[in-house]
N, C-alpha and C positions, 0 to 999 in steps of 0.2 A: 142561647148561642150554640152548645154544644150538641144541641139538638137538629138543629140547623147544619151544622158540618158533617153531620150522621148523615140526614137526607143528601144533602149534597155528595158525599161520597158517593152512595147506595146509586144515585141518578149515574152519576158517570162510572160507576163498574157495570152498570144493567146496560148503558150504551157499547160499551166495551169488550162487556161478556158476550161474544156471539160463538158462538158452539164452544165455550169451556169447557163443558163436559167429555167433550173428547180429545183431550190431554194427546193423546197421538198424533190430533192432525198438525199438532202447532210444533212442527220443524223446526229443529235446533240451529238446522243452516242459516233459516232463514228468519229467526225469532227478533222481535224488537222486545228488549231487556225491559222495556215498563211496560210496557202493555202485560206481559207475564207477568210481573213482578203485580201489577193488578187485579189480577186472575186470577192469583195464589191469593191474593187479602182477601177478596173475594169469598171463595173457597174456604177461606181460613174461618172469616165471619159467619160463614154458614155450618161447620161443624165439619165439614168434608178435610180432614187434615191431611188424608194420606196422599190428597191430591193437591193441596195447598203446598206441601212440600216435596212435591214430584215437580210440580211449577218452581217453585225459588230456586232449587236446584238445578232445574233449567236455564232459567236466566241468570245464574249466577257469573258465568263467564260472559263478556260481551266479545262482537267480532273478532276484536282485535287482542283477545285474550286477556284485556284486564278487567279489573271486578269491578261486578254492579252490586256495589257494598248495601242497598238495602235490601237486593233479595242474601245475601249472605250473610246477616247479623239476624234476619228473620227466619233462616234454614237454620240458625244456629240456635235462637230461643225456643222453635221447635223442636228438637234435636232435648236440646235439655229438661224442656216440660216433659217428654215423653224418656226423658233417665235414659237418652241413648249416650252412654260413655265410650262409645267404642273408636274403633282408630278414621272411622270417616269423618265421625265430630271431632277427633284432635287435629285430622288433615285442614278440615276447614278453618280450624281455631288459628291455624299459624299461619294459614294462606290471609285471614283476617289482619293478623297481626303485622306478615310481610307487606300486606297495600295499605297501611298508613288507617285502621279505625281507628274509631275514637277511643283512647288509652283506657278511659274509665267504665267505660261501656264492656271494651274486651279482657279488662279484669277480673270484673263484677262475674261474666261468662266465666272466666279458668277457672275461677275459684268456686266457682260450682259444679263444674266440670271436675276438678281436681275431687270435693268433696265426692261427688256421685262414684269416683274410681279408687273412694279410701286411701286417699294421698292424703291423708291427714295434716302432715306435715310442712309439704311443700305448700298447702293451702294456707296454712299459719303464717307459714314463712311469708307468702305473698302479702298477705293480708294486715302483719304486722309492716311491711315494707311500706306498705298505701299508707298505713295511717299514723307514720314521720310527716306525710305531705301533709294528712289532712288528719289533725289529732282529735276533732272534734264529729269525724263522721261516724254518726251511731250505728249508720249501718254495718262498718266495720267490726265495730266493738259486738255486737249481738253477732253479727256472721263468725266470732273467734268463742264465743260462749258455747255456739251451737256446736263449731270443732271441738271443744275442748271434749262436749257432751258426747258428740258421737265418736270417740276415741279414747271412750271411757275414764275421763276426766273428769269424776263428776264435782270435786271439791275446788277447782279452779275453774269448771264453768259456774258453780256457784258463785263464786264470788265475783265473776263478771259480770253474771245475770244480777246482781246487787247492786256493783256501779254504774251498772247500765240504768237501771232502775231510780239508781240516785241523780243521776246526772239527767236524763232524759224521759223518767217516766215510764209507762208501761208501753210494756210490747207482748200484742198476741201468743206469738211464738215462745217468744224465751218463759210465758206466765205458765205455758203447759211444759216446757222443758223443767222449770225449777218448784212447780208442781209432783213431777215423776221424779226427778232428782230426792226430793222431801222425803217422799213417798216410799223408794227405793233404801233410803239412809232411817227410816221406820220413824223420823223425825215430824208425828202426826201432831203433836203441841204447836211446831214449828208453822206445818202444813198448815192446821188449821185457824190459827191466827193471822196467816198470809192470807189464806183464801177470805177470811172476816174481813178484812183492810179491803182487798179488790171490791170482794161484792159492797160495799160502802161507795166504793169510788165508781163503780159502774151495777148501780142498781136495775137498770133494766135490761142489763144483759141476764137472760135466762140463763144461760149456757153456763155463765158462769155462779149463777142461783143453785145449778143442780151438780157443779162443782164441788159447791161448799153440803150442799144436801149429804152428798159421798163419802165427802173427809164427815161429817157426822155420822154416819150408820160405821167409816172404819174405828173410829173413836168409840164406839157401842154406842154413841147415844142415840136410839132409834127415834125416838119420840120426838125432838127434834129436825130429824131428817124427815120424817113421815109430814111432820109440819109444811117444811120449805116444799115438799115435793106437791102440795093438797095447794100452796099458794103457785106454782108454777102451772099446775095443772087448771088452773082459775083463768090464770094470763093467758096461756096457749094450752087448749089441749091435744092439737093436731101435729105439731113441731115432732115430726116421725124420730131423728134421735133424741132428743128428750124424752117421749114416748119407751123408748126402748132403755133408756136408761132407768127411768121409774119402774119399767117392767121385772126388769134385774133386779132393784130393792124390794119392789111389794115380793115379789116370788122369793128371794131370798132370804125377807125375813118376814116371811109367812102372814103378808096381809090380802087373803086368801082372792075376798068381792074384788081388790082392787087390781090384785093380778090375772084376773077373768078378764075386764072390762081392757086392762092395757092389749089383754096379749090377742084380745077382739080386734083391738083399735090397728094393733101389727098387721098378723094375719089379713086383713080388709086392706092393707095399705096397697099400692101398685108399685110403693119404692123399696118394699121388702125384698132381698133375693131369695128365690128359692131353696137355694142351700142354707139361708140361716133361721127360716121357720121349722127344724127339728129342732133348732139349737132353743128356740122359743117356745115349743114346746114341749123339751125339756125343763125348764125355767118353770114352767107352770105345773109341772108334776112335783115338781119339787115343793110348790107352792101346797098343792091340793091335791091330799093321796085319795085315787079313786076306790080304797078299801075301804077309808075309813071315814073319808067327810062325805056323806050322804045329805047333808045339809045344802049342799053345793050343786047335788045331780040336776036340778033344773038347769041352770043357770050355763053348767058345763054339756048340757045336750044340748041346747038351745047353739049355745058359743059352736061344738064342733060341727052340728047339723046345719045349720048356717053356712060355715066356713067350705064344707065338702060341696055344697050348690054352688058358691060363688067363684072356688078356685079356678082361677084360668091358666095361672104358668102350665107349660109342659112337661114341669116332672111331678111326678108321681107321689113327694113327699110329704105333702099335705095331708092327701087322700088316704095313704096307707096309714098316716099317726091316726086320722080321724075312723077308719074302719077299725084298726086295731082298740084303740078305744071303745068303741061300742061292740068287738070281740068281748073284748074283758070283761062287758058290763052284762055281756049274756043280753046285750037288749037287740034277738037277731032279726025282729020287724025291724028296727031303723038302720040296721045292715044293709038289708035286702033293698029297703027303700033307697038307700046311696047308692048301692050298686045296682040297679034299675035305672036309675039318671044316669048310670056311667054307661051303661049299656046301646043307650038311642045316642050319646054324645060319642061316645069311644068305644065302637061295634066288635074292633078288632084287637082288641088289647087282652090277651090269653088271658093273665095273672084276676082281671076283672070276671069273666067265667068262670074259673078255677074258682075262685073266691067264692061266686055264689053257689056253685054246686055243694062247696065244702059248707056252708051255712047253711043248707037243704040239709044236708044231712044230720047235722048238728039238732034241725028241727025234725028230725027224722024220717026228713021228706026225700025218698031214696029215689021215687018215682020221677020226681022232678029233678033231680039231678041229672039221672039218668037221662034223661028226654033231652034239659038244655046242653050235656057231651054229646049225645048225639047228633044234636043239629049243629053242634061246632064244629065236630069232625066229619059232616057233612059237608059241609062251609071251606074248611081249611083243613082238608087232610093229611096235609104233612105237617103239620102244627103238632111238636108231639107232647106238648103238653095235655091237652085235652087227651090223648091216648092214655098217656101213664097214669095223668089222676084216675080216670075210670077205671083203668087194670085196678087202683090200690080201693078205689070203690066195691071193686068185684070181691077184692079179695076180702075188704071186711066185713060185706055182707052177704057171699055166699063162698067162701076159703077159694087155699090157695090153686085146686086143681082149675074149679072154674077160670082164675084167673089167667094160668099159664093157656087153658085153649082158647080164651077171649085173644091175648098179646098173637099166638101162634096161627090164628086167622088174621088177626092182622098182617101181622108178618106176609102171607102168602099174597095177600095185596099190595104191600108198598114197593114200589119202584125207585125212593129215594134213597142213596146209600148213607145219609147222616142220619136219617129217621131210622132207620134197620140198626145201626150201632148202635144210636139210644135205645133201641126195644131190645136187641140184643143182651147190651149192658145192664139193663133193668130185671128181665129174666135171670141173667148170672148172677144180681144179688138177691133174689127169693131164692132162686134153687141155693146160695150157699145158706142162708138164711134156715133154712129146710133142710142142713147137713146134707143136699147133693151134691155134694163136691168137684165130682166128675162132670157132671152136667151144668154146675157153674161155669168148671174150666172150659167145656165147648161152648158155651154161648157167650163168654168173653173173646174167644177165639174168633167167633163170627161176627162179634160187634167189631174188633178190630181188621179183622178182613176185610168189610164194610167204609170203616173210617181209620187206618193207623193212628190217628191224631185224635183220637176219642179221651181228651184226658181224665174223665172222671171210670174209663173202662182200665186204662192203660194203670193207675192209682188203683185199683181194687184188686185188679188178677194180682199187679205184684206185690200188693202186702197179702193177700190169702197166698200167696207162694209162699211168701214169707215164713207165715204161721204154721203153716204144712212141710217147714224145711224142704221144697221142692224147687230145683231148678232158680238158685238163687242169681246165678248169674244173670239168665234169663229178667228175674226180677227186678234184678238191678238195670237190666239197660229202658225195661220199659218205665220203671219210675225216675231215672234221669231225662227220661225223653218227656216226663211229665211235668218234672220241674223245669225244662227247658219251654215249654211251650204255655203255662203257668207259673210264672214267677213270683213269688215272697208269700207261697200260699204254705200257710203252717199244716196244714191238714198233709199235702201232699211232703213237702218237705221231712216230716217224721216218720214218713213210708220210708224216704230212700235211706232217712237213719236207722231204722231198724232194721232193713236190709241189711247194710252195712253194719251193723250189731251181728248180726247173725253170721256175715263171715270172717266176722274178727276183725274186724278195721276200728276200733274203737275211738281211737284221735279223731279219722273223718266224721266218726258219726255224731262222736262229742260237736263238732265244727258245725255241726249242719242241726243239731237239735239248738245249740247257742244262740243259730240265726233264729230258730222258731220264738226261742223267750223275747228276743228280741223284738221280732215283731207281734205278742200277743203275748208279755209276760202276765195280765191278768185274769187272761181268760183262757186259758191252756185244758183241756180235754183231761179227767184223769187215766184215758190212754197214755197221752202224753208223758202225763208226768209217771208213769209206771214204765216209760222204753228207757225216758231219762235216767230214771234210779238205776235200772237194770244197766244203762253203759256206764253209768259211775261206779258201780260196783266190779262192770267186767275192770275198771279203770286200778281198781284199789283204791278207790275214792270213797272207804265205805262211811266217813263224816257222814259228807254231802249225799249218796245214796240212802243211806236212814231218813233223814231231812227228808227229801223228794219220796222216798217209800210212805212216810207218814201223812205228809201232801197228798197223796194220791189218792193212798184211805180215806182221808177225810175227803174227796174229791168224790169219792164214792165207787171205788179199785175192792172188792170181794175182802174182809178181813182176812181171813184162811188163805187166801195169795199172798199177803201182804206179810203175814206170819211165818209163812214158808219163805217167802224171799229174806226176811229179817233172822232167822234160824241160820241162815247158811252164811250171812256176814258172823256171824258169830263165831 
């Protein structure tokens, strides 16, 4: 039967739909309020939502300006699927409530509505008010559980989600709320006995097989979990979150074949996002260290060599974990073989050249490198990458004079003023590089003449100003203009503190190195931590300056620096 009303819909919107798709032509002057209001269901069924609710909001007004209450309760459970709280869903909500909806209907809305805009309260309040009328509606009771929870309540949504549970049974939602609740309260006896009763009561729900799988590996008992997980893997092996859930436990606790084959099964999927295969490939490094399980090397070349053919997303994150991988492994034929495919698939991708020039050389094939820059910067001549790698080619296999007349015939060819900055810029860090000092400062000078906005030139000249006490001023506005145009970048950010160290500002400079820990407190430069010490010290902070000076040495800051600066807190 219900199949049958399907079809039958389907026939009379296909008759009905004549040119939908162009949402413009259908005038609001002249619109008949069901006919749209079919257009939008329409739409709706086929996934086209932005135009599904372009339509009900169209017809929601009729001629005569009163509502055509089903495109309007439809605009509104759109509106709330997609967590729009804002003041056009409350406009709608009261225009709902001033034409007479259905009361139960348009509460059901507030109070999700309410919940979505953190009205916590007012939700309660409504929601207790309905259910004087209706003492026995569950839904209520679980929607006041869920308040309690998301308003950090969690010892009063417990015990709703209880009587909820006593009166009415289970419910999906509230079994993962008072799951995380458990969980949160470290209450794993508790956890784990809940979750043994569920799976009892709903044995062939997987999901919740690999639930209780969980609370056993947090419990330590692994052997256990590795069990429930070998029997879920029996039932379903394709079920991509369960898949990725198993992947977490074998990788986690080091059951090495089994976190190869999950993180296979991943990788291969088309419903993995791109962004979370590093995370997965993390997960399996964790599993299986490439230093030391050599037991594993088939099975893990096979996995990433594989993996590098078949990638189709558009970013690049696959492919880099998978080259870096067989970097590490020094195995540079199956390099070259991945980037050779990359090469006839994705002709123009620099960082893919680059890449194999640097593996030529590696194999100490300089000739070949050489030939495949050159026909790149044949190809793409303002591409300046392929430029600078072969200058840093030049320079390590035949020094640096070579190189500066290789860049400076360059130079007399390029026409592009971004490409000149960057060669510009590249030249002024060899020459400082090569204590030419002065002739860094002119070719930073010319990179910025070229480009002002050259941030990584504008960053170099004014910390070597810095360091040469010259023209601090100067320094200062071009590393402000650097962190204005690159924001939250710790590298650049410590320029302008040290600047500002050097002419005495040490509060700013404290303020602006604070931002750096903050953004990258674990991975900080021991430059870094050697300008820190140094302005806690200009501070009379000299605790905390010892601290950060010993950080630094160990960071790997010259001892004999580090003893000189600790002498003079003394």
């Amino acid at each position: 039967m219900r199949k049958t009303l399907i079809s039958f819909l389907y026939i009379l919107l296909g008759i009905l739909f004549v040119n939908a798709q162009d949402t413009q032509k259908l005038s609001s002057s002249t619109k008949d309020n069901f006919s749209l209001y079919l257009y939008a269901v329409q739409s709706e069924l086929m996934g086209d939502i932005p135009s599904a609710r372009q339509l009900y909001d169209m017809s929601i007004l009729k001629s005569d300006s009163s509502v055509y209450m089903p495109s309007l309760l439809s605009s509104l459970n759109l509106r709330l699927a997609a967590s729009d709280f804002g003041p056009e869903t409350e406009k709608f909500l009261k225009m709902a409530y001033n034409s007479g909806a259905d009361e139960k209907v348009l509460s059901d809305m507030m109070i999700n509505f309410k919940i979505g805009k953190h009205e916590y309260s007012d939700a309660k309040s409504l929601c207790q008010k309905l259910l004087l009328q209706s003492p026995n509606n569950k839904s209520l009771v679980s929607t006041l559980a869920v308040i309690d929870y998301y308003n950090n309540k969690a010892d009063s949504s417990l015990l709703r989600i209880n009587d909820y549970e006593s009166s009415f049974g289970f419910n999906p939602q509230l079994y993962a709320i008072k799951r995380e609740i458990l969980s949160q309260m470290n209450q794993y006896d508790s956890l784990l006995s809940y979750n043994i009763r569920v799976a009892e009561l709903y044995p062939e729900s997987l999901s919740i097989l690999a639930d209780l799988a969980n609370v056993y590996a947090a419990v330590g008992n692994d052997s256990v979990a590795y069990s429930i997980w070998k029997d879920i893997e029996s039932e379903d092996s394709t079920a991509i979150e369960l898949v990725a859930s198993r992947n977490f436990f074998y990788a986690t606790r080091g059951y090495k074949k089994d976190a190869i084959v999950t993180t296979s099964q991943l990788l291969s999927s088309p419903y993995v996002k791109s962004e979370a295969k590093s995370e997965i490939f993390s997960q399996l490094f964790i599993a299986v260290d490439p230093r030391k399980d050599s037991i594993y090397f088939p099975l893990m070349d096979s996995l990433f060599y594989e993996t590098s053919l078949s990638e189709t997303d558009s970013t690049d994150v696959v492919r880099d974990i998978v080259l870096g991988y067989f970097f590490f492994r020094k195995d540079y034929n199956t390099s070259l073989r991945i980037l050779s495919s990359l090469h006839s698939s994705l002709p123009d991708v620099p960082k893919y050249v680059v890449q194999t020039a640097n593996i030529l050389t590696l194999s100490n094939d300089y000739d070949s490198a050489f030939s495949l820059l050159d026909s790149a910067i044949l190809a793409s001549p303002h591409v300046t990458d392929f430029v600078l790698y072969k200058s840093e080619l030049i320079k390590d296999k035949y020094g640096a004079k070579s190189c500066y007349s290789f860049l400076k015939s360059v130079i007399k060819k390029e026409t592009s003023d971004s490409s000149l900055s960057h060669y510009y810029s590249y030249m002024g860090d060899l020459y400082y590089k090569d204590s030419l000092v002065n002739k860094a400062f002119k070719c930073y000078e010319l990179s910025l003449k070229s480009n002002p906005d050259n941030p990584l030139a504008l960053n170099n000249y004014a910390y070597f100003l810095a360091l040469a006490d010259q023209n601090l001023d100067k320094a200062l506005g071009m590393s402000h203009k650097c962190n204005i145009l690159i924001q939250s970048n710790p590298t650049y950010l410590d320029t302008e503190a040290y600047i500002l160290y050097k002419l005495g500002r040490y509060k700013e400079a404290k303020e602006l190195m604070d931002m750096v820990f903050s953004l990258s407190e674990n991975d900080v430069s021991d430059e870094i931590l050697l300008h820190y010490a140094d302005i806690l010290a200009a501070m009379g902070n000299n605790i905390q300056a010892r601290d950060y000076y010993k950080r630094a040495q160990k960071a790997g800051v010259d001892p004999s620096v580090i003893a000189q600066r600790l002498n003079v807190l003394k």
